[in-house]
C-alpha positions as CSV (number, residue, x, y, z in Angstrom):
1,X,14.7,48.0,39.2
2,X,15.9,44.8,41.1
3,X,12.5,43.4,40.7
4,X,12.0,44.4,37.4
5,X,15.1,42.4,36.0
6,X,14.9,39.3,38.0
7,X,10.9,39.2,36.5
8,X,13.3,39.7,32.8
9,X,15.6,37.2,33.7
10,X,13.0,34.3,34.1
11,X,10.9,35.3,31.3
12,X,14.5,35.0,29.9
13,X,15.0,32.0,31.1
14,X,12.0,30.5,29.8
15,X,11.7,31.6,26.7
16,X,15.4,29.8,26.6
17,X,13.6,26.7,28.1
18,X,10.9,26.7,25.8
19,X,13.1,27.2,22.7
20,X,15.5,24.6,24.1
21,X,12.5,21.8,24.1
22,X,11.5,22.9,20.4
23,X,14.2,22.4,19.1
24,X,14.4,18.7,20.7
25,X,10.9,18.3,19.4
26,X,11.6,19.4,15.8
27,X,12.5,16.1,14.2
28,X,10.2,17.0,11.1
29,X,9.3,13.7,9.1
30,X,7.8,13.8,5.9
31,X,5.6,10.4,5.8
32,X,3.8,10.4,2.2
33,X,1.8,8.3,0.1
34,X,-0.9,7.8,-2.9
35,X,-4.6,7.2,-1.3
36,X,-7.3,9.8,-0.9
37,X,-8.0,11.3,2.9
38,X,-11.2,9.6,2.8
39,X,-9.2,6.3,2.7
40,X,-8.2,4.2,5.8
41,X,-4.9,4.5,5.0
42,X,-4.7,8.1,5.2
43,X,-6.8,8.2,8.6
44,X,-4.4,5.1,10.0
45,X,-1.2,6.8,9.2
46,X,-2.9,10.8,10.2
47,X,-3.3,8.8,13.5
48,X,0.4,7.2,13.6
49,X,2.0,10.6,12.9
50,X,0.0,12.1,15.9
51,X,0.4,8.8,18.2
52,X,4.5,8.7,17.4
53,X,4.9,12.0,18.4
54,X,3.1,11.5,21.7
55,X,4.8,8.3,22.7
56,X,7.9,10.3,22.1
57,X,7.2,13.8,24.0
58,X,7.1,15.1,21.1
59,X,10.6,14.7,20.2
60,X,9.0,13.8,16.5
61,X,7.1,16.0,14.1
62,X,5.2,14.1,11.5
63,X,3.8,15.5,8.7
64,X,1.5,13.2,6.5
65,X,1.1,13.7,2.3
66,X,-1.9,12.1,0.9
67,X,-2.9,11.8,-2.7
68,X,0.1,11.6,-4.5
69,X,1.1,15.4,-3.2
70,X,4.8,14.3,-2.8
71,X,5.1,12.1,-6.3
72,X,3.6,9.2,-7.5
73,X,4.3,5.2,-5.5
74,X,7.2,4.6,-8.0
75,X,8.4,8.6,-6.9
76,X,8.2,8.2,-3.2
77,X,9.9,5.0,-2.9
78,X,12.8,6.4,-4.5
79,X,12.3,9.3,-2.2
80,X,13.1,7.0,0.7
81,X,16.7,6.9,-0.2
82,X,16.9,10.3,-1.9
83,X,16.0,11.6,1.3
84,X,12.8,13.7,0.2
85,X,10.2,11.5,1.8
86,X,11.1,9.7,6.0
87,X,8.2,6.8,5.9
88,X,5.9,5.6,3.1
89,X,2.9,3.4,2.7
90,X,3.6,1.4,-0.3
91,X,3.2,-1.9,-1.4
92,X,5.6,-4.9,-2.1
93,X,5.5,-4.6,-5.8
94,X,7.6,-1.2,-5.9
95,X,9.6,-2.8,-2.5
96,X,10.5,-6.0,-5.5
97,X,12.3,-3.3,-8.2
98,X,14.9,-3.5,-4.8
99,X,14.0,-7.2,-4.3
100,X,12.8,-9.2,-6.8
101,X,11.7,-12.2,-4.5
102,X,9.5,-10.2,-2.1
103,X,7.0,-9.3,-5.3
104,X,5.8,-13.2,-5.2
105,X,3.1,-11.9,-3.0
106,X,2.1,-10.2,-5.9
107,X,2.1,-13.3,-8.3
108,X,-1.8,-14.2,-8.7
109,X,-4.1,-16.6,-6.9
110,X,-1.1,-16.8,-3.8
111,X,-3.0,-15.7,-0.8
112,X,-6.2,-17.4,-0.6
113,X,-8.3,-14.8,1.5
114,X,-6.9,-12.0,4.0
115,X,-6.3,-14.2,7.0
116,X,-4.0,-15.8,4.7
117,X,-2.2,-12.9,4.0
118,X,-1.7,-12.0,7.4
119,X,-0.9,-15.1,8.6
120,X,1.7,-14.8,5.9
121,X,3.1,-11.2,8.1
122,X,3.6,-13.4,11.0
123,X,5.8,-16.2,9.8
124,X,9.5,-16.9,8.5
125,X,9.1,-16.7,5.4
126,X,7.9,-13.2,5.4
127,X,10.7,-12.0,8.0
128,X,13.2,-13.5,5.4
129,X,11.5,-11.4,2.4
130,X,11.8,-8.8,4.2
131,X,15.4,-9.0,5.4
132,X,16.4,-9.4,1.9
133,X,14.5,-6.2,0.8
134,X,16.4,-4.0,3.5
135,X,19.8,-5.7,2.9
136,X,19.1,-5.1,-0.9
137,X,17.7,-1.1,-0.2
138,X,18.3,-0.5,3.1
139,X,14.9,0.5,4.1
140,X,13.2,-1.4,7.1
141,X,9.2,-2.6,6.5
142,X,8.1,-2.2,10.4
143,X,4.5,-2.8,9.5
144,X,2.0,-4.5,6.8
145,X,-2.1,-3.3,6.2
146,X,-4.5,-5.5,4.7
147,X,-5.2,-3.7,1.3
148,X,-8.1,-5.5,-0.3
149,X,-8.8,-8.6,-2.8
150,X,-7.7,-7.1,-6.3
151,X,-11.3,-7.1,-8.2
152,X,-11.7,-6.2,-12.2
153,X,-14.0,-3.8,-13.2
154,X,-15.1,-2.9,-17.1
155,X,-17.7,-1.7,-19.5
156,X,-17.7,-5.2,-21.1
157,X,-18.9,-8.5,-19.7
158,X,-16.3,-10.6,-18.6
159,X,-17.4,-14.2,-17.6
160,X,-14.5,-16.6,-18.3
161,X,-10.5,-15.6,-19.0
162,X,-11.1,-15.9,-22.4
163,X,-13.5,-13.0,-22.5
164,X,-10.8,-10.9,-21.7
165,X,-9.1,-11.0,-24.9
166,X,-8.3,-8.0,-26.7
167,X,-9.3,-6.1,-23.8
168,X,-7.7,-2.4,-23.2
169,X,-7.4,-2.7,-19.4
170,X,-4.9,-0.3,-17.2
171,X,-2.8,-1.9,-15.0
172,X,-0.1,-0.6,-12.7
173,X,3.6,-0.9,-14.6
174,X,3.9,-4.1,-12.4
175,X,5.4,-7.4,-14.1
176,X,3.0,-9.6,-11.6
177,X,-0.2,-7.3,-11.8
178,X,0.2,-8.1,-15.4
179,X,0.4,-11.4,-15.2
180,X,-3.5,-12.4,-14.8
181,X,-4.6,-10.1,-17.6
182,X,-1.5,-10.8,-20.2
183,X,-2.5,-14.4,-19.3
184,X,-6.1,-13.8,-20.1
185,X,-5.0,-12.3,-23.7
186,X,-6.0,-8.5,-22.0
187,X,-4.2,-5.1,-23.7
188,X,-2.8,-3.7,-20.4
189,X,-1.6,0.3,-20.0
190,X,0.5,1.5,-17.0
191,X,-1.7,4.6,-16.6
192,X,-0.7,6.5,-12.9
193,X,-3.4,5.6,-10.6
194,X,-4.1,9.7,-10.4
195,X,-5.1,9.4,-14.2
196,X,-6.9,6.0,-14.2
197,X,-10.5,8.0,-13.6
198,X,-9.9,10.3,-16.8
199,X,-8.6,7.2,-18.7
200,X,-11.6,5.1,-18.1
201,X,-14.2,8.2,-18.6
202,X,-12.5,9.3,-22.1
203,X,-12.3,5.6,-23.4
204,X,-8.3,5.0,-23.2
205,X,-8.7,2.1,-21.5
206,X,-12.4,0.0,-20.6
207,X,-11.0,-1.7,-17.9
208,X,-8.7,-1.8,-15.0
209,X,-8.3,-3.5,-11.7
210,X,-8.0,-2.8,-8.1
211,X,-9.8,-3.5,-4.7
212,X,-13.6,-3.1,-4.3
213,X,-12.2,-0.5,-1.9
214,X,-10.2,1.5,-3.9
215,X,-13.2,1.2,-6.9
216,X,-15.1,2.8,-4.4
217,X,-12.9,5.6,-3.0
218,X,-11.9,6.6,-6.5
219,X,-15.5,6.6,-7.7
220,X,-14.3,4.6,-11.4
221,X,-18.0,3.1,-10.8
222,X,-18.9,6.5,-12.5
223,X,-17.1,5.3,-15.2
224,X,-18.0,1.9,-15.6
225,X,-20.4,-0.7,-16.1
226,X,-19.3,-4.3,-14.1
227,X,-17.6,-5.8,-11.7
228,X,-16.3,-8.8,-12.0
229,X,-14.6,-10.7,-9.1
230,X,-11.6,-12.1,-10.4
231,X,-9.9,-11.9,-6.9
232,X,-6.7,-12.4,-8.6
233,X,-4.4,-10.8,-5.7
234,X,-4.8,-10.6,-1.8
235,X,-3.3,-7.3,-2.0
236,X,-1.4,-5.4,1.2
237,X,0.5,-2.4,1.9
238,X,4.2,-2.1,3.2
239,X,4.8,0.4,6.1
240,X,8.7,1.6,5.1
241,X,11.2,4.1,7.2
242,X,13.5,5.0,4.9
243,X,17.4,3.3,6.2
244,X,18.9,6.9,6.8
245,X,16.3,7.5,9.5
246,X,16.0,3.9,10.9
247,X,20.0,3.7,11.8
248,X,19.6,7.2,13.5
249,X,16.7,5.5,15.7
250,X,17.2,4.8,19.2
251,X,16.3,1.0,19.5
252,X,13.6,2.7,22.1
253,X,12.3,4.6,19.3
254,X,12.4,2.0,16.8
255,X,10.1,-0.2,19.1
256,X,7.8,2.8,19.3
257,X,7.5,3.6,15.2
258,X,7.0,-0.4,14.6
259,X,4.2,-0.6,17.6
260,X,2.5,2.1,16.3
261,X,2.5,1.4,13.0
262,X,1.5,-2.0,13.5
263,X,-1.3,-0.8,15.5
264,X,-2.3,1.4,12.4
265,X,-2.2,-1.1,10.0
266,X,-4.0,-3.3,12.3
267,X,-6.7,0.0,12.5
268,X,-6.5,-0.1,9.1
269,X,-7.3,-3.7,8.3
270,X,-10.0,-3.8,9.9
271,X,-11.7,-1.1,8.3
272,X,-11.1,-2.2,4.8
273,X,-12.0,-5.5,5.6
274,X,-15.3,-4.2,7.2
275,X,-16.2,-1.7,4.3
276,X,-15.1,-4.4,1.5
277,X,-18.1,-6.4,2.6
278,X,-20.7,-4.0,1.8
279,X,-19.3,-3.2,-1.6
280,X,-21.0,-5.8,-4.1
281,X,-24.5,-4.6,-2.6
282,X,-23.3,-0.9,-3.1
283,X,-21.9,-1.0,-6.5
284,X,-25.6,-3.2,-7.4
285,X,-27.3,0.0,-6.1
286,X,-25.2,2.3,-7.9
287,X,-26.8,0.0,-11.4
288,X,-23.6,-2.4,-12.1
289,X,-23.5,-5.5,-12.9
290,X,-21.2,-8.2,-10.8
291,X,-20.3,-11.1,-11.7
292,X,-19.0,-14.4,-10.2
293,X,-16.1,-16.3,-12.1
294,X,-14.6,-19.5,-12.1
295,X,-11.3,-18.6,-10.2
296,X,-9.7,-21.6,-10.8
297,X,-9.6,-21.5,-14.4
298,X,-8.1,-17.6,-14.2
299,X,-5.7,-19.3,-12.0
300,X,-4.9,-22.2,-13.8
301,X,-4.4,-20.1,-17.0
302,X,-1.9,-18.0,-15.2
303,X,0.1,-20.8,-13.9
304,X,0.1,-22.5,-17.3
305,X,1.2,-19.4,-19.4
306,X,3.2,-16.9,-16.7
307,X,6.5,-18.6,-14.9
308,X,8.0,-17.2,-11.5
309,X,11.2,-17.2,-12.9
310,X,9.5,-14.4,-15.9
311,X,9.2,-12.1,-12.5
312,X,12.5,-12.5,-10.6
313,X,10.4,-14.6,-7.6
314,X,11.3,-18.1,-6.6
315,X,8.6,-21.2,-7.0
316,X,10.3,-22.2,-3.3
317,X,9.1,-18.6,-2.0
318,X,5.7,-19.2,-3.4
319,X,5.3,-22.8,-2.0
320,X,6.0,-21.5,1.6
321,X,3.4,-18.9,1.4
322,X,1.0,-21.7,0.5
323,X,2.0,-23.6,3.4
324,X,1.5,-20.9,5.9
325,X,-2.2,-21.8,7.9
């Protein structure tokens, strides 16, 4: 009998244990965002959510929401402070509706290629952007992925600006993603990326815009017939923790969710960059068309016709990010 109820005082004990450590482990995250599973993104943060809660015993449980599963980008950075979404993958145009000044990445023709861009990450100017947006939201950018050089694609021929003129092109609800096309004389819709497929296959729209990358993943090649490399934005992606769960961070664990989520993006980055090489031969394969334009007379239509000031940014902000080598 003696035996019997010491061997049921340690399973006891351990199943006390056990339930003791899961519920220090248990610190369910919800990180969410708006890119297919086939996309870097998704892989990069699948891998942070898993690498985070090893670095912290497991202390952290971090479930990852592709595709839009949690709400569309405008839904899941309000999510951030409504408390229904913990980290996000978004970019700095939604983190400007906070901020105004941080969109100027957004303004066309400012990064001139992606080392550019993330040079841009490592200097002042960027740590002051950022600053403002988490005095301004309270949120905290720990980390920043290379997204792709923002490419038009269309079933008319586009050679100069002017050919875009009348054009019914879909473009995110984004005061500087409109800027190149409004410039140009385009018809822009703010279609929801998770419609822009149907929108382009039913004849809504003829055109829209986005990385080579993102053409690719979301197969609107079907459903078109050019590309035309406009290269009007070096675009990137904001890594954010929403401010309730950064302030409850132990500055150990802070260190550990920026390190690792820098070493996603920097996962990340490299794979865009990598598979954004090989489009133009792909999409020539799959029977399109691509065309090279003159980029400086997209650009200098832009800065002729669309003002900093229209956007919220600041001309200074913009002239530092051109003097960033």
């Amino acid at each position: 009998m003696l035996k019997k109820m010491t061997i049921a005082a340690v399973m006891s004990a351990a199943t006390l244990l056990a339930a003791t450590q899961a519920s220090v482990a248990q610190t369910k995250l919800k990180w969410a965002h708006v890119y297919e599973t086939s996309e870097p993104f998704h892989t990069a943060s699948v891998w942070a959510a898993q690498e985070i809660g090893k670095r912290t015993n497991g202390r952290y449980a971090i479930d990852v929401y592709p595709a839009s599963q949690l709400g569309k980008e405008a839904d899941i950075n309000q999510g951030l402070s409504l408390g229904s979404v913990d980290i996000i993958i978004s970019g700095s145009s939604f983190a400007a509706k906070s901020f105004p000044p941080i969109g100027v990445t957004y303004y066309p023709y400012t990064f001139r290629d992606a080392d550019h861009l993330l040079a841009y990450t490592k200097s002042d100017i960027f740590k002051e952007l950022a600053k403002g947006y988490e005095d301004k939201s309270g949120h905290h950018i720990v980390a920043v992925t290379y997204y792709g050089v923002r490419q038009t694609s269309s079933n008319k021929p586009i050679k100069t600006c002017a050919d875009m003129k009348g054009l019914k092109m879909r473009v995110p609800d984004v005061p500087a993603y409109l800027a190149m096309p409004r410039a140009c004389g385009a018809n822009t819709a703010p279609i929801a990326f998770a419609e822009v497929y149907l929108a382009l296959q039913n004849g809504t729209v003829e055109a829209q815009e986005n990385p080579l990358t993102t053409i690719e993943a979301k197969k609107f090649y079907e459903v078109q017939k050019h590309i035309v490399l406009t290269g009007h934005i070096v675009d990137h992606l904001n890594t954010v923790v929403a401010g309730a769960l950064w302030k409850k961070l132990s500055d150990e664990d802070k260190k550990i969710f920026t390190d690792v989520a820098q070493e996603a993006a920097a996962k990340a980055t490299a794979e865009i960059k990598q598979n954004e090489a090989k489009l133009v031969a792909f999409f020539k394969e799959k029977g399109l068309s691509v065309t090279e334009v003159d980029k400086n007379e997209f650009r200098d239509t832009v800065l002729k016709n669309v003002a900093f000031e229209t956007f919220g940014y600041r001309k200074a902000d913009w002239e530092k990010i051109q003097a960033v080598k």
